[in-house]
C-alpha positions as CSV (number, residue, x, y, z in Angstrom):
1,X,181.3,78.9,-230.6
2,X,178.9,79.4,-228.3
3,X,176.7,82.9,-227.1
4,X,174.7,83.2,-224.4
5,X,172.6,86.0,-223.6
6,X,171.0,87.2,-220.4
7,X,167.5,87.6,-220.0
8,X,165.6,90.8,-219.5
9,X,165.9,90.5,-215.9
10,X,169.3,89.2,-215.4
11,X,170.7,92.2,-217.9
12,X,169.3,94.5,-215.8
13,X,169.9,93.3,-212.2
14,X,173.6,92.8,-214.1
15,X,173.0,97.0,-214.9
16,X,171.7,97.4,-211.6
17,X,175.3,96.0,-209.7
18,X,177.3,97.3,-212.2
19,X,176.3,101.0,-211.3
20,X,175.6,100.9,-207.5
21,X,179.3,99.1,-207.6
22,X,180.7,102.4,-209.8
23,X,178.9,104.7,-207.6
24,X,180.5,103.4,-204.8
25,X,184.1,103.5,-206.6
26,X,183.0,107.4,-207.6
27,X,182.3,107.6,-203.6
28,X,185.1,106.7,-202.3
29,X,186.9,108.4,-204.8
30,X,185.4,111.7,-204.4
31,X,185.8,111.3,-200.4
32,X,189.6,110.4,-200.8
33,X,190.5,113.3,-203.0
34,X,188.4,115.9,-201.3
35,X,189.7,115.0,-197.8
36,X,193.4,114.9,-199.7
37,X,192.7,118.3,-201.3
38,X,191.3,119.8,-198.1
39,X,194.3,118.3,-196.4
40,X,196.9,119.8,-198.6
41,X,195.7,123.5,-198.7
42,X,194.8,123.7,-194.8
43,X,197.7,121.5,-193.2
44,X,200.9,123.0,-192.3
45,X,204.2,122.2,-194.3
46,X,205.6,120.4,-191.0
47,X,202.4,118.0,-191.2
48,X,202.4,117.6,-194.6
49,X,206.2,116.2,-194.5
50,X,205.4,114.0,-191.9
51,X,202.6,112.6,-193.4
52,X,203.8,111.7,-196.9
53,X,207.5,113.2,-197.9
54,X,207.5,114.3,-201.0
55,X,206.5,118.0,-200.0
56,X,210.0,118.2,-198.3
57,X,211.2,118.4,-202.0
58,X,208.6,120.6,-203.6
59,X,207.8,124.1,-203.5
60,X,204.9,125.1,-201.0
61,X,202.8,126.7,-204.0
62,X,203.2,123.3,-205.7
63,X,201.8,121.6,-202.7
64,X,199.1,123.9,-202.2
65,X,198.2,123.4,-206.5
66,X,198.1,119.5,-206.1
67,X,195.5,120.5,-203.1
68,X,193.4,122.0,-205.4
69,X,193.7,120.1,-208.1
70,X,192.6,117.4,-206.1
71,X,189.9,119.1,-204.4
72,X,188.0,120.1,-208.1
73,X,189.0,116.5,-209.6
74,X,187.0,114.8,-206.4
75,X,183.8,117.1,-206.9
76,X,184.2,116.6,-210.7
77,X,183.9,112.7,-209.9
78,X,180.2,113.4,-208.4
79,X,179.0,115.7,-211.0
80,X,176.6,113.3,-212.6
81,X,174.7,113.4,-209.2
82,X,173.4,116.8,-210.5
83,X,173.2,116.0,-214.3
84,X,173.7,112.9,-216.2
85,X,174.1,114.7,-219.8
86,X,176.5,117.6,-218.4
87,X,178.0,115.3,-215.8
88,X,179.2,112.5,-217.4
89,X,181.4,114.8,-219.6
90,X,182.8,116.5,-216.8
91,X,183.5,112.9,-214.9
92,X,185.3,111.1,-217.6
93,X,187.6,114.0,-217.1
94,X,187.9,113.7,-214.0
95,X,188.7,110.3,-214.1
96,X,191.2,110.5,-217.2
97,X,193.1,113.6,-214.8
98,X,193.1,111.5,-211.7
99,X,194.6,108.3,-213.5
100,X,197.3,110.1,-214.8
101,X,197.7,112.1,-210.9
102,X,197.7,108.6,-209.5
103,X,199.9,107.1,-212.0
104,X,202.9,109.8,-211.4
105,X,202.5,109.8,-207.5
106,X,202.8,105.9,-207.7
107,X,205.7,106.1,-209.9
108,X,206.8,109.4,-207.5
109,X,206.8,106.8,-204.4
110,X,207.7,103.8,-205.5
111,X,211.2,105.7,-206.6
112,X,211.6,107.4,-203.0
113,X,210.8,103.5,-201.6
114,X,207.3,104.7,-199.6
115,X,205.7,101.4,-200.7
116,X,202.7,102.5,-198.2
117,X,201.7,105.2,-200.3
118,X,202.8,103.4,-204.0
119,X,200.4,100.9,-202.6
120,X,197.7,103.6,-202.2
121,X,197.7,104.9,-205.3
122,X,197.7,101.4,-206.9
123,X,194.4,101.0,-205.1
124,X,193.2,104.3,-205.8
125,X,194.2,103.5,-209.4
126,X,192.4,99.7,-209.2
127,X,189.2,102.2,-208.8
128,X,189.2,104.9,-210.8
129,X,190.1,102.9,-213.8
130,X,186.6,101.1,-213.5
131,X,185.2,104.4,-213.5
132,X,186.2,105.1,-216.1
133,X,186.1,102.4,-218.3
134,X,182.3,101.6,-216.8
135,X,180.8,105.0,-217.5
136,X,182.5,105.6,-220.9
137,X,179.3,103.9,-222.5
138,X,176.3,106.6,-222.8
């Protein structure tokens, strides 16, 4: 069996990627869920159909709720940005509630057959889970 360890250097430069690539994940995450959130409690019904379906079928209070809840998971994702030691709690969260959101909208589309949006939340899944997984480690 054989180990190999990085050097100084090459650990961190390694640390270095690994967070500006889960920053960027947090990001895009935060952007998707706030525009998503802001989307869902502004929109009209009508739009809101159009766009994705599944609030045809759902009460408009419920609609409205998944706006919100989306809205406070996205800003939860970019609370380390203020603090790191109250933060991180509040993000792994965040991240554990918006796998489990993406996880039943992806099995919520794939059942009504809107692979677009299945797809979507498989991506949106393929980053959150890094998130997670990267910034369970203090």
């Amino acid at each position: 069996m054989t180990t190999t360890t990085l050097t100084s250097g090459r650990a961190r430069t390694h640390s270095t990627y690994k967070n500006v690539a889960l920053w960027t994940f947090q990001g895009w995450i935060a952007m998707f869920f706030i525009a998503a959130g802001y989307a869902k409690l502004t929109e009209p019904m009508t739009n809101l159909i159009a766009l994705m379906g599944w609030p045809a079928v759902a009460p408009d209070n419920m609609v409205r709720g998944v706006g919100v809840v989306e809205l406070v998971l996205g800003l939860a994702v970019l609370t380390p940005l203020i603090s790191w030691r109250v933060g991180r709690p509040i993000l792994l969260t965040a991240a554990v509630g918006l796998i489990a959101m993406e996880a039943t909208m992806l099995m919520v589309h794939a059942l009504s057959h809107d692979i677009g949006l299945a797809v979507v939340n498989l991506l949106l899944l393929a980053i959150t889970v890094p998130v997670l997984l990267g910034r369970r480690k203090a």
